[in-house]
C-alpha positions in Angstrom: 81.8 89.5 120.3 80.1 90.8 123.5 78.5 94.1 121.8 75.5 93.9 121.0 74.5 95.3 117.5 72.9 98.4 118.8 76.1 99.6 120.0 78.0 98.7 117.4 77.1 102.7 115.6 78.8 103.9 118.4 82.7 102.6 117.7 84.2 105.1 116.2 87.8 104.8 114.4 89.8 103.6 117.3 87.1 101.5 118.5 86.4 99.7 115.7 90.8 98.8 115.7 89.8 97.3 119.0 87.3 95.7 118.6 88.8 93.6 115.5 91.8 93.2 117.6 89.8 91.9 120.6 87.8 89.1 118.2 91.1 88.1 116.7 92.7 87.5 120.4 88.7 85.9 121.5 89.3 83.5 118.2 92.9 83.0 118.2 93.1 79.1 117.4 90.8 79.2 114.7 92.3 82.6 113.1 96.1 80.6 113.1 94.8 78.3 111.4 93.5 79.9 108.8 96.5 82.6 108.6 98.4 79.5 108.1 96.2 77.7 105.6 95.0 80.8 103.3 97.1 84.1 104.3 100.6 82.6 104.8 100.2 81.5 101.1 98.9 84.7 99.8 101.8 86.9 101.9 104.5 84.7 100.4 103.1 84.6 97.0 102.6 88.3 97.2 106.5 89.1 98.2 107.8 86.6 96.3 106.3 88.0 93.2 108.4 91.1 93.9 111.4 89.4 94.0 111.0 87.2 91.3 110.2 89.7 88.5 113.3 91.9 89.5 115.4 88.8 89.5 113.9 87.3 85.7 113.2 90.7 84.2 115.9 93.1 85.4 117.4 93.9 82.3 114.6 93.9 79.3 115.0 98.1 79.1 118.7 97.7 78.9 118.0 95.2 75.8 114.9 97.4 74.1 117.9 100.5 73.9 120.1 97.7 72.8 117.5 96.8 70.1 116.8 100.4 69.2 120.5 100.9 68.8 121.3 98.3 66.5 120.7 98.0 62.4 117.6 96.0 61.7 118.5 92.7 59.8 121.7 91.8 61.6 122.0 88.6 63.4 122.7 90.7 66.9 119.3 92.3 66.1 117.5 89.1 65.3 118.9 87.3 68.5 117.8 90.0 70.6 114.7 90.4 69.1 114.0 86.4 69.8 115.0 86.8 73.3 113.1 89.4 74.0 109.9 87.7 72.7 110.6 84.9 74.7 111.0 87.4 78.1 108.1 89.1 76.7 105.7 85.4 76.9 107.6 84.3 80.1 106.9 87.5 81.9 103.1 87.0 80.7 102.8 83.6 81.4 104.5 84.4 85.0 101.8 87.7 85.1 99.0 85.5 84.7 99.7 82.5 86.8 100.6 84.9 89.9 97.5 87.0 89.4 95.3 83.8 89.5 96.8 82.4 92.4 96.6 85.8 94.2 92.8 86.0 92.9 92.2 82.6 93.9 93.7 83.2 97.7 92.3 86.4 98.3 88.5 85.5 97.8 88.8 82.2 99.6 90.9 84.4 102.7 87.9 86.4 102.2 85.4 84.1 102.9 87.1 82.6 105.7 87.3 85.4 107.5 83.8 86.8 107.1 82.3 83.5 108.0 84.4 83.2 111.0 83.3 86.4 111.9 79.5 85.9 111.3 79.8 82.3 113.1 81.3 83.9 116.0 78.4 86.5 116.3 75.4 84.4 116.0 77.4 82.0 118.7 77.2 78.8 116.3 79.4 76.1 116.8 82.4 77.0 114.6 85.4 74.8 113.7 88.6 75.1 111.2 87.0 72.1 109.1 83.7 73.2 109.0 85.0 77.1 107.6 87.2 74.7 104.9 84.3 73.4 103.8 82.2 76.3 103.5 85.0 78.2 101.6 84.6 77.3 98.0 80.8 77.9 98.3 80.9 81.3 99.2 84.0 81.7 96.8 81.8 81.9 94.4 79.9 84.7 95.6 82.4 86.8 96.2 83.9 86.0 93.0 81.1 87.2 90.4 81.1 90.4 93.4 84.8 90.9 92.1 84.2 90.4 88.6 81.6 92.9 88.3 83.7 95.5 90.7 86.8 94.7 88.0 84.1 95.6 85.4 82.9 99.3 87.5 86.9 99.7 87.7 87.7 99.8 84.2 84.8 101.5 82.8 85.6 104.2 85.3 89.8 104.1 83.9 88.7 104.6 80.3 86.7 107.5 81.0 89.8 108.7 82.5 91.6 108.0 79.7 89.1 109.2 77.3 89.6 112.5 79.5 93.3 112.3 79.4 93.5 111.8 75.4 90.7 114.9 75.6 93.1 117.0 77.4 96.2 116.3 75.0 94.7 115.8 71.4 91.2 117.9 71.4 91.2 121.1 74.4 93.1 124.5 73.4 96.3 125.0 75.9 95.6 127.1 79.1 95.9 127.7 82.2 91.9 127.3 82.6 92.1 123.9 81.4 95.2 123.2 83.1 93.1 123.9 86.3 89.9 122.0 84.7 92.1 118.9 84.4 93.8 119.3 88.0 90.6 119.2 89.5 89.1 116.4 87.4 92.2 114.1 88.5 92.0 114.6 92.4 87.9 113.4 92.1 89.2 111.0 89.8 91.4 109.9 92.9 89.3 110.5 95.9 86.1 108.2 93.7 89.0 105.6 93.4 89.4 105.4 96.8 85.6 105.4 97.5 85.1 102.7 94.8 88.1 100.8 96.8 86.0 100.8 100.0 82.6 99.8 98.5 85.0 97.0 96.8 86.2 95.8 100.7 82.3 96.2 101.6 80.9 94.6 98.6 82.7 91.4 99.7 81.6 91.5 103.3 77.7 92.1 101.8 78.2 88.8 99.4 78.9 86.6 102.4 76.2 87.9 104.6 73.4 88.3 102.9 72.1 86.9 99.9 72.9 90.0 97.3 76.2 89.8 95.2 77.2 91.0 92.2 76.2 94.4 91.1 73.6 94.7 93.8 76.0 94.0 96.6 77.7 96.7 95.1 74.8 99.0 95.7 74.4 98.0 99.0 77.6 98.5 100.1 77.5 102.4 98.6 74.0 102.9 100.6 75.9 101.3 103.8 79.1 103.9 103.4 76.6 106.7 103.8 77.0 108.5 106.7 80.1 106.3 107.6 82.7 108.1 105.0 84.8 109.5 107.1 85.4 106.6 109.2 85.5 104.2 106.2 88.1 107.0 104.5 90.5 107.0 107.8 90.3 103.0 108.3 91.1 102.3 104.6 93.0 104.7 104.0 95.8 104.0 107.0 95.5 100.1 105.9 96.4 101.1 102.4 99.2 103.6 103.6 100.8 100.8 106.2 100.6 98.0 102.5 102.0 100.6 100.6 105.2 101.4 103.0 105.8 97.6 103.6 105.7 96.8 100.0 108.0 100.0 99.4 110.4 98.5 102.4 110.7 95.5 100.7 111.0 96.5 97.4 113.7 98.7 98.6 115.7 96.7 100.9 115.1 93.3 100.2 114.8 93.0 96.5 116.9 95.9 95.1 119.1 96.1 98.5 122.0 94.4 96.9 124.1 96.9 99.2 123.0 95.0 102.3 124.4 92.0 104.1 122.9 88.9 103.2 121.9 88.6 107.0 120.4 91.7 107.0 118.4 91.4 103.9 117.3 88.0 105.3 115.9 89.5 108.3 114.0 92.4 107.2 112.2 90.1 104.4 111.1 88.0 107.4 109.8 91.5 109.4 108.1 92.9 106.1 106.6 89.2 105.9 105.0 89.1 109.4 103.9 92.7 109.0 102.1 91.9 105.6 100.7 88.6 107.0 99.4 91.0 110.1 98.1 93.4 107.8 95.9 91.6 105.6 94.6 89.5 108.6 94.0 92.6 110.3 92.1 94.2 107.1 89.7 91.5 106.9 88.4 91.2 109.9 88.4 95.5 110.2 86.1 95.2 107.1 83.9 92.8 108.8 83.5 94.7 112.4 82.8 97.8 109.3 80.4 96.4 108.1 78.3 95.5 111.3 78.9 99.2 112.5 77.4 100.4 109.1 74.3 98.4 109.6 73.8 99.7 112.8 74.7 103.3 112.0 71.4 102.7 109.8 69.2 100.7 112.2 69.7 97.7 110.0 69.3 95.1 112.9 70.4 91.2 111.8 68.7 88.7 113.6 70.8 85.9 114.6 68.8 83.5 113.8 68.1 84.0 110.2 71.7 85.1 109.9 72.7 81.7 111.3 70.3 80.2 109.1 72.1 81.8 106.0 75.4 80.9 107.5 73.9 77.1 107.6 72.6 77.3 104.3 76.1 77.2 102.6 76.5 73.8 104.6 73.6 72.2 102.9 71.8 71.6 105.8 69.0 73.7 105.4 66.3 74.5 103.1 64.7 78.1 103.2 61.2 77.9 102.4 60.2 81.3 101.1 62.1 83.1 98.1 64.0 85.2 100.7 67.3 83.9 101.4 68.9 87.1 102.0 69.7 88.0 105.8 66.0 89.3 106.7 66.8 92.9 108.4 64.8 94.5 110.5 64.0 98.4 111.0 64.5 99.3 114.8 64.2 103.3 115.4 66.0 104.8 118.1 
């Protein structure tokens, strides 16, 4: 990376696309290796979730009408009953295993990729091994990050099912409270959305410095600030481009039974790459974000403590004061 931080407030949208696209092209050998090691995995466990719960669940609504169809009591009923508990605990079992795999993947893909990033900043000596080894540690940051974020996330879902049930059971019919609820469901959305990006942030923050948890969360809000609409744009367009993928391979891959076998082949492979591209490409865009956020607030790292930090998760060095966070300096333009 040949900006220095200063100039980094001054990337706008476009920019900061370059620049993450410039750093993965500076970086190449060690980004394919850990594309291959981390993200490969995670793509292919990703897509292949898609396809395997169309191909072992496809037809447990056709057997629930069945069910609902047929006199209680009967041996049909019983059978179908049976199988449907066991579809019911397979499709669980399946649920859980893929979600903790895909947990699992995405924190240490995560913490690859923001270390690499950081490394390659403070100019320290980087190689694939020494990132391997430093993975699990900062894991675990990022991973009590998440489980309070997953914890923000549902709170804020029952309050909007709390509304919801409101809106049915309890609030007279009308058109004001039609409107009332209209309005409370687009904040509800464009807060989601927010929450998403302080999520992305919140992860970056837990590598970097020494806050995680709740008050990496806060940090990440107070970084946003007067970088929304940038933020907004960036995440939004990654989300849009992982939405249309997973919509082209839902539709023409898993449910394209129409197609050729050739064909189908062939565009799972191009919704592959482009998913393995994308998430590559979103985790070092969060990274470059983050770094433009600081210096959108004067928040200047020194390279030296941040290399310091980055060492620390190697067990080579001791801090000896009761700040191990990434000491940040206020410059003023």
């Amino acid at each position: 990376m040949d900006r220095e931080q200063e100039q980094m407030q001054f990337l706008g949208r476009f920019g900061i696309f370059k620049e993450s696209f410039k750093i993965i092209i500076s970086c190449r050998k060690i980004f394919t290796q850990i594309t291959l090691t981390l993200i490969l995995p995670l793509t292919f466990i990703f897509l292949a979730h898609l396809e395997i719960s169309n191909s072992l669940f496809p037809d447990t609504e056709d057997s629930n009408f069945e069910k609902d169809i047929i006199r209680p009591v009967t041996k049909i009923y019983i059978n179908l009953s049976n199988t449907l508990s066991s579809k019911f605990i397979t499709f669980w079992l399946f649920t859980v295993a893929y979600f903790t795999i895909l947990f699992i993947l995405s924190l240490l893909s995560t913490a690859a990729v923001v270390y690499t990033i950081a490394s390659v900043y403070t100019g320290r000596e980087l190689t694939f091994k020494k990132v391997m080894s430093v993975v699990p540690k900062v894991g675990k940051r990022l991973m009590v990050t998440f489980t309070c974020v997953f914890l923000a996330f549902l709170v804020y879902n029952l309050s909007l099912v709390l509304i919801i049930i409101t809106y049915v059971k309890v609030l007279p019919n009308s058109e004001f409270v039609d409107y009332l609820f209209v309005v409370v469901f687009i904040t509800y959305g464009m807060w989601f959305i927010y929450m998403t990006m302080m999520w992305q942030l919140a992860s970056v923050v837990s590598v970097l410095e020494s806050v995680y948890g709740f008050k990496a969360m806060t940090k990440s809000m107070n970084l946003i600030k007067g970088n929304r609409e940038v933020a907004t744009y960036i995440f939004f367009l990654l989300n849009i481009s992982f939405a249309l993928i997973q919509f082209s391979f839902e539709s023409w891959v898993v449910e394209g039974r129409f197609l050729e076998a050739w064909k189908r082949v062939g565009l799972g492979v191009l919704c592959f790459i482009l998913l393995l591209t994308l998430f590559l490409f979103g985790l070092v865009i969060q990274t470059i974000l983050y770094l433009v956020c600081k210096s959108y607030h004067h928040e200047n790292i020194d390279k030296g403590d941040l290399s310091n930090h980055l060492e620390s998760y190697l067990g080579d060095y001791q801090r000896i004061n009761g700040k191990q966070a990434v000491q940040l300096e206020q410059y003023h333009v």
